[in-house]
C-alpha positions, 0 to 999 in steps of 0.5 A: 593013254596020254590023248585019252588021259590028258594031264593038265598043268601043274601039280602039287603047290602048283596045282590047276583045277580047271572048270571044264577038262577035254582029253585031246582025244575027245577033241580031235574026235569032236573036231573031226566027227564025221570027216575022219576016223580016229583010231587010238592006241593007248601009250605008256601010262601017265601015272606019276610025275611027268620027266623033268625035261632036259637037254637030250630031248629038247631043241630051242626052235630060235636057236636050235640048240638044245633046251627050251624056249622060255617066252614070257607074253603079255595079255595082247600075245607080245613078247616080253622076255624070252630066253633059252634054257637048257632044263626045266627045272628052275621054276621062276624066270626073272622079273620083266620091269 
């Protein structure tokens, strides 16, 4: 269910409303229309709020500790600020100077 229905960022304050929206299993079938088959078989539903993430199910790649990797980029893809935490659930990382 998830590639078919693809939930896009956010949700409550946070909420995103995109212009355009393609499931990901729209855009693998567009990408690969004609040099592969694409079989899908639906997943667990996506209703409701996605899990928080924790440690247990994460690994920061740097580290490869547990949690995630926060990175915080400017326009150009430069690395501003990263840190490694181990939930996701504090939702503002400190301020860049």
């Amino acid at each position: 269910a998830h590639a078919a229905r693809t939930r896009t960022q956010g949700g409550g304050s946070a909420g995103v409303f995109p212009q355009d929206e393609v499931s990901v299993l729209d855009g693998i079938r567009a990408e690969l229309r004609g040099r592969a088959r694409v079989v899908h078989v639906p997943g667990p539903r996506p209703d409701g709020p996605a899990p928080p993430l924790d440690p247990d199910t994460c690994t920061d790649p740097r580290s490869g500790l547990p949690g995630v990797l926060l990175r915080m980029l400017d326009a150009d893809g430069r690395e501003l600020y990263a840190e490694r935490r181990r939930g996701g659930r504090l939702l503002e990382p400190r301020l860049v100077p």
